[in-house]
C-alpha positions in Angstrom: 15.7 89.1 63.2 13.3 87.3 61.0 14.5 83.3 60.6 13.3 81.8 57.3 12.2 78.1 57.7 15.5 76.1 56.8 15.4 73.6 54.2 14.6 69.9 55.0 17.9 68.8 54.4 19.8 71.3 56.5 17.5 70.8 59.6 18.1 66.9 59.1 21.7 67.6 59.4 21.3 70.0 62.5 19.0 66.9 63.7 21.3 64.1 63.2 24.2 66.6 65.0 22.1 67.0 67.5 21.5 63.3 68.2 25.0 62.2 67.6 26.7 65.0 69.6 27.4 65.3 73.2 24.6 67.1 75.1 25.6 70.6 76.1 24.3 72.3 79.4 24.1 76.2 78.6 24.3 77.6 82.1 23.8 81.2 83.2 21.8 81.8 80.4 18.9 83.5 82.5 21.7 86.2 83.2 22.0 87.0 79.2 20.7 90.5 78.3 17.6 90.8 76.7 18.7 91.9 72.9 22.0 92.8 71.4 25.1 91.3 73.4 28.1 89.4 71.7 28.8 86.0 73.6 32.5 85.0 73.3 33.7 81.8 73.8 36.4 79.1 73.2 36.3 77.6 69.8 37.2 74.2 71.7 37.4 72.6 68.8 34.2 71.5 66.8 32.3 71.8 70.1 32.1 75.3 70.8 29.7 76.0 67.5 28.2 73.1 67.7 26.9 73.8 71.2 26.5 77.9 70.0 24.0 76.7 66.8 22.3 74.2 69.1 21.9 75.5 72.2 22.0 79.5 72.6 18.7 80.6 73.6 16.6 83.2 71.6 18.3 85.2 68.1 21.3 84.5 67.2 24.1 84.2 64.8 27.5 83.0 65.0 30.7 84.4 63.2 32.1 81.7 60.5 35.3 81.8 59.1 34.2 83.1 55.4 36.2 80.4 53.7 34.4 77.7 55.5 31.3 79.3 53.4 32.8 79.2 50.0 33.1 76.3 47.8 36.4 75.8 46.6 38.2 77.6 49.7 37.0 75.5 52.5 39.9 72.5 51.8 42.6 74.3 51.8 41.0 76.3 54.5 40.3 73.4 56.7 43.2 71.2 55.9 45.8 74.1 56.7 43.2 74.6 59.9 42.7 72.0 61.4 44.4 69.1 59.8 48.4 69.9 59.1 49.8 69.2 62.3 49.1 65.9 61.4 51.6 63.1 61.6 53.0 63.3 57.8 52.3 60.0 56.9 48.4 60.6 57.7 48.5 63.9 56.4 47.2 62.7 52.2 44.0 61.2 54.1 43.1 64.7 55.7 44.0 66.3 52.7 41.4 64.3 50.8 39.4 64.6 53.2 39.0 68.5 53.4 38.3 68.3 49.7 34.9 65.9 50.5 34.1 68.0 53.3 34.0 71.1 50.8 29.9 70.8 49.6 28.9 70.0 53.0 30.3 72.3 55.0 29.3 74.9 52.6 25.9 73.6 52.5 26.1 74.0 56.4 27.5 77.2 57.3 25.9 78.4 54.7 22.3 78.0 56.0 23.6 78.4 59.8 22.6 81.9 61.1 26.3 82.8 60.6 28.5 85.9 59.9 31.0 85.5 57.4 34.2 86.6 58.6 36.2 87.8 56.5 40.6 88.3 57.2 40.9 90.9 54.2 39.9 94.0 53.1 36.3 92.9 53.1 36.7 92.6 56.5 34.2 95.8 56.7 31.5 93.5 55.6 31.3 91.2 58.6 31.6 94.5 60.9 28.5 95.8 58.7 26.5 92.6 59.1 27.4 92.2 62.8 26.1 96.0 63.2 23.0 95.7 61.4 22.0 92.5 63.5 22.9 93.3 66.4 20.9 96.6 65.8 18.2 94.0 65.5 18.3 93.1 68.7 19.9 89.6 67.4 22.8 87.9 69.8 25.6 87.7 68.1 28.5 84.3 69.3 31.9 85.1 68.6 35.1 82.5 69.1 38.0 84.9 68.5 40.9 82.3 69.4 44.1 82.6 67.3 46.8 79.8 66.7 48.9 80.8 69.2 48.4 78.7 72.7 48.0 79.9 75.6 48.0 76.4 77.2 47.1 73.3 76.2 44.1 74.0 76.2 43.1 77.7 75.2 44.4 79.5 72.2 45.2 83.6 72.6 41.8 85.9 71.6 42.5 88.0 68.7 41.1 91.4 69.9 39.6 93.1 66.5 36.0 91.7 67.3 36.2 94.2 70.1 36.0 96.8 67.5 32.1 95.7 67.8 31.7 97.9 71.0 33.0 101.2 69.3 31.1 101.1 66.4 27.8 99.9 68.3 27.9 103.2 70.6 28.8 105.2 67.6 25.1 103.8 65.9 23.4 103.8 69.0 24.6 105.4 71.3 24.8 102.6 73.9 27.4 100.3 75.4 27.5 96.9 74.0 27.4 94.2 76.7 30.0 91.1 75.8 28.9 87.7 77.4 31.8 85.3 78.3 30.8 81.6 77.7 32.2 78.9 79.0 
């Protein structure tokens, strides 16, 4: 897969992250199979695609939640996300606050190597852009977690991104290797 140079502003961003964010250790990454695999990790938070965009070696992309990559969807998006367990009295501030967050992280996940992911019928068009770069050779980082806990400090894996493996043999005719990260 053929990366584009980024704009100035984005790689000032991924720059300033970098600086400003704890400093991940990726280890085990020698074991990683050459070409196509999916890595599947915790969300754990921001962290876990912060550390994925910085720090997984060679091609990549990461899957994005699709509303996080539309302007206009990522408040609502982000405030029912991550923000409205909030105690109520605090819960205006992260309201307005996903609303100022809406150009940037747009701006962001927008010029990340990401896959939208899509919950709807066009759900067929992040399996279609996962297939064609994985057929690439590209890595591709999925965090599949769902709401529901496990413990305090894991969520459940939803298990459609599996659905990678069948359709990868069907193109190619060989198994898909799936990479957990920790």
């Amino acid at each position: 897969m053929t990366e584009k140079k980024k704009p100035r502003l984005y790689r000032l961003i991924v720059w300033l992250v970098k600086l400003f964010s704890p400093t991940y250790t990726m280890r085990g990454t020698e074991n990683l199979p050459d070409g196509a695999c999916v890595i599947v990790g915790n969300h754990s938070q921001m962290f876990g695609p912060i550390a994925a965009e910085l720090y997984t070696p060679g091609p990549h992309v990461t899957w994005c939640s699709a509303e996080m990559m539309t302007r206009g969807e990522v408040a609502d998006y982000a405030f029912r996300d991550f923000w409205s367990a909030k105690p109520r009295g605090t819960r205006w501030f992260f309201r307005a606050l996903s609303h100022l967050i809406d150009p940037l992280a747009t701006y962001i996940f927008t010029n990340a190597q990401t896959v939208p992911v899509y919950r709807d019928a066009r759900v067929y068009k992040t399996f279609r852009q996962s297939m064609d770069v994985l057929h690439a050779g590209t890595r591709v980082v999925i965090f599949p977690e769902c709401h529901s806990e496990h413990n305090n400090i894991v969520h459940e894996f939803q298990s459609s991104f599996v659905d990678l493996a069948r359709l990868y043999h069907r193109r190619t005719g060989v198994a898909l290797t799936f990479v957990p990260r920790s």
